[in-house]
C-alpha positions, 0 to 999 in steps of 0.5 A: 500500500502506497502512504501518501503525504495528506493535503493539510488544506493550505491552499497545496502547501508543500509537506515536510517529513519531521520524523518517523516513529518506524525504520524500514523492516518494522512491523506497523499496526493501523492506527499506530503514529508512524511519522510527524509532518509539517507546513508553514503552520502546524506540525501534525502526527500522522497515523498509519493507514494499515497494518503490515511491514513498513517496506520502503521510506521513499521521503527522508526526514527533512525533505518537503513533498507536495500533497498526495506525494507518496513517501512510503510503502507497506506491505 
């Protein structure tokens, strides 16, 4: 399953990747914090969609994104 950057409704503001809570290998359950993202105005908490293998980290830490990028698959 592709993670997609959410579009946090400003105006198609990029998203910056602040922190993942998982490394690629690490089991993820859905629901489960799995990264810390923000934008001009507000840093948020993002949930993993599903429960599976966190396969691949697409955006690093520190990298900005458009909305609706994916930046992470799981398996």
């Amino acid at each position: 399953m592709e993670v997609l950057a959410p579009d946090l409704g400003q105006s198609g503001a990029n998203v910056t990747i602040e922190a993942w809570f998982k490394k690629e290998g690490d089991t993820i359950t859905k629901g489960e914090p799995m990264m810390e993202i923000s934008n001009e105005k507000l840093n948020q908490e993002i949930e993993a969609p599903e429960s599976g293998v966190l396969k691949q980290i697409i955006v690093q830490e520190g990298e900005s994104v458009p909305p609706r990028t994916v930046v992470a698959i799981i398996e």
